[in-house]
N, C-alpha and C positions, 0 to 999 in steps of 0.2 A: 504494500500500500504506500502511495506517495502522501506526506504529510506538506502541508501549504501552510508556514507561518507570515503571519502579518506584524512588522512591526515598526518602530521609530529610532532610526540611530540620528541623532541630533536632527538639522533636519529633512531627513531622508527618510521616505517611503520608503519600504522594500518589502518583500515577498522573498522569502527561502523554502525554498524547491527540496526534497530532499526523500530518499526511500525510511519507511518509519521505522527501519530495525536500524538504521546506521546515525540516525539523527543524533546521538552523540558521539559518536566515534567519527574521529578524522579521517577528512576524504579532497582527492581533487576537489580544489574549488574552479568552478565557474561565473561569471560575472557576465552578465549578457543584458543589451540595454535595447531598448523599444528603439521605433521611428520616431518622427516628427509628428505633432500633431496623435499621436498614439500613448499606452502607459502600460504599465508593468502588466497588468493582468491580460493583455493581449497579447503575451508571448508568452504564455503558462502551458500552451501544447508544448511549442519547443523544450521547456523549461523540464517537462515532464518525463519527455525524450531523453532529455538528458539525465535526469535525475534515472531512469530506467538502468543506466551504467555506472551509480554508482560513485557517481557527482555530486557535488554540494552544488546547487545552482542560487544565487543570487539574484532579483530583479528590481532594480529600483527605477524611482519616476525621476525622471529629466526634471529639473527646475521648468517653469509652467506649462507641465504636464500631469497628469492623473490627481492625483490629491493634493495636487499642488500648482493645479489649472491658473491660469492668469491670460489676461486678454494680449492677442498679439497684435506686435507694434504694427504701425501700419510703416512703418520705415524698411523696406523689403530686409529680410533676411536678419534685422536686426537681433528679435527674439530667438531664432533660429541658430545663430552663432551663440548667444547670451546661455541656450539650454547647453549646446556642447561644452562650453566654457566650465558650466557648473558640475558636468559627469567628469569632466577631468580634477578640478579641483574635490571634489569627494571621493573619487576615488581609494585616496590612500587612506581617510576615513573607515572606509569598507573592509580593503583588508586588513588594516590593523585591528577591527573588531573582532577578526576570526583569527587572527594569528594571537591575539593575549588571551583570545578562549582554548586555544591550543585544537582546533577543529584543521587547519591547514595539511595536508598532510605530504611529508618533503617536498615543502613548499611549491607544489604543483599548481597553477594560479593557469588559469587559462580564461581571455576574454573576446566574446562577441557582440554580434549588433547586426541590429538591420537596417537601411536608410541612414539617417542619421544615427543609430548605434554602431553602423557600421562606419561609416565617419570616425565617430567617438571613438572608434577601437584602433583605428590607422594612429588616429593623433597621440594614442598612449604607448605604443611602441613605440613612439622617437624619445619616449623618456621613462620608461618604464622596464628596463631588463628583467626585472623578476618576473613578468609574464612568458609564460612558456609557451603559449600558443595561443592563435585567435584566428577568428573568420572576419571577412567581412565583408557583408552580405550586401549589395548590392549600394553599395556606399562607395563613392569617391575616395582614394589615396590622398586627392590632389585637392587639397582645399583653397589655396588662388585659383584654379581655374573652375572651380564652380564658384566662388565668389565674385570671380571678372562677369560668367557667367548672366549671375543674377543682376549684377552691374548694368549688363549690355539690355535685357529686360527691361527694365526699369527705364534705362532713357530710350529706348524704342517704342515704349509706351506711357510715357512725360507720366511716369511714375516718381515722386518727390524720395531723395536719399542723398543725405549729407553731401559735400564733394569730398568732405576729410572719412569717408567712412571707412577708409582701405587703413589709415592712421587709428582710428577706435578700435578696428581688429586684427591691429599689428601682431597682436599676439599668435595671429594665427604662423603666420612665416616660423617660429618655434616650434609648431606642431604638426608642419604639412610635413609626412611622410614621404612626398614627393622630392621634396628638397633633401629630405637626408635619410633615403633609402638605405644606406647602409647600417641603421639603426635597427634594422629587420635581425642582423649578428645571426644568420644560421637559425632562425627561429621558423618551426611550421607555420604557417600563414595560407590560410585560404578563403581564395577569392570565389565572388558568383555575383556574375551578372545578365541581366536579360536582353536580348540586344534590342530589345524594341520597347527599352524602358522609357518610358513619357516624363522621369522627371528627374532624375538622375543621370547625365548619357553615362551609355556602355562605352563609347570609349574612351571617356577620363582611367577608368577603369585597366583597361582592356592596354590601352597603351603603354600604360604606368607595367605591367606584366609584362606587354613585350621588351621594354627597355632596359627592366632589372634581373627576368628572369636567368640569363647567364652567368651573370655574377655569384663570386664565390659565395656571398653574402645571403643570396638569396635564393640559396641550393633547395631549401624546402618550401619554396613557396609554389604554389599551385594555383590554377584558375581553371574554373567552370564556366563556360558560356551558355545561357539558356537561350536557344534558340527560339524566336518569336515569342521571347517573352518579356512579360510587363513588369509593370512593378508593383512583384506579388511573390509572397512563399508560399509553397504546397510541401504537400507533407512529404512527398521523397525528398526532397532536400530538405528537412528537418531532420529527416532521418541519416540524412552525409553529412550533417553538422556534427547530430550525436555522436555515430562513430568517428569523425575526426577526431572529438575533445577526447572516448573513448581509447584511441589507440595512442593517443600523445599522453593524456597525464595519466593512465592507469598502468 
């Protein structure tokens, strides 16, 4: 039986995933973050998936998302950067909670996401060594070029955004995976995306793979391309996540 805890680590939502005979005893952990506009409890299949191997699965809400909803700025993409922002600074939050409960188990740490979880999870590789694997699911590497992106949006449709807004989310050039791919160090890393994603392109994605893939660096990284596909997870690829985190942290 899967047990589904709800609770509050400062201020963070979160949901732990977890099989009921292992809930105290130390296990890979997993950390896996929603989309945009999405929360914790809509990725409780995947979460479930995982937890079927064995995994401690962690899920918590983006800053203004699920029980921590808040109106989005109408400044395109503002809020949207503002929520990733805040899964990376809580992060260490998270695992430090399981590691002084002694639940980690050799320190097996593995993180994903979908959309912008999958976003979220590129930007904590370039600063996060103790993670040992991650997916990420139909999310951009390349965070200036979905930013330039939203940019070129916006003034094609005399949509109003700062001129200094590249300067507000300086912070990003620190955490684009794009810029310092070699932060990947040897780590599994798998990609998936759809090639007829409507909001995310496939090939920010897609190209960012061709480019690193031969490096020594990024000997375990892998990509999935879903053929004519949207932006959408089914359940066989919930089920290639599973046994990814399966075969890397167990």
């Amino acid at each position: 039986m899967i047990n589904i805890k709800s609770y509050q680590l400062q201020d963070v939502p979160v949901l732990e995933v977890v099989e009921a005979t292992d809930e105290q005893q130390p296990l890979p952990l997993v950390v896996f973050y929603h989309g945009w506009q999405s929360n914790k409890e809509l990725v409780l299949t995947q979460a479930r998936k995982l937890a079927h191997q064995r995994l401690r699965v962690v899920l918590p809400d983006a800053m203004n998302h699920g029980n921590r909803h808040q109106p989005v700025s109408r400044i395109p993409s503002f809020t949207f950067w503002n929520s990733i922002q805040g899964n990376l600074a809580e992060f260490d939050l998270i695992i430090a909670h399981y590691e002084q409960a002694h639940l980690i188990l050799n320190h097996q740490i593995g993180v994903g996401g979908y959309s912008m979880g999958g976003m979220t999870t590129g930007a904590l590789l370039t600063h996060h060594p103790e993670i040992k694997a991650a997916t990420i699911i139909m999310g951009t590497p390349n965070l200036n070029a979905y930013a330039q992106l939203v940019r070129q949006h916006a003034t094609k449709h005399h949509i109003y955004f700062p001129s200094d807004l590249g300067l507000l989310t300086s912070w990003l050039d620190h955490y684009d995976l794009n810029l310092q791919p070699e932060t990947i160090n040897h780590r599994p890393v798998l990609f998936w995306h759809g090639t007829d994603d409507e909001r995310i392109p496939y090939a920010q994605s897609r190209n960012f793979f061709d480019r690193v893939h031969t490096a020594p660096y990024a000997e375990q990284v892998a990509f999935i391309t879903g053929y004519q596909a949207k932006h959408l997870v089914k359940i066989p690829l919930m089920d290639k996540i599973a046994n990814f985190f399966d075969y890397y942290l167990n």
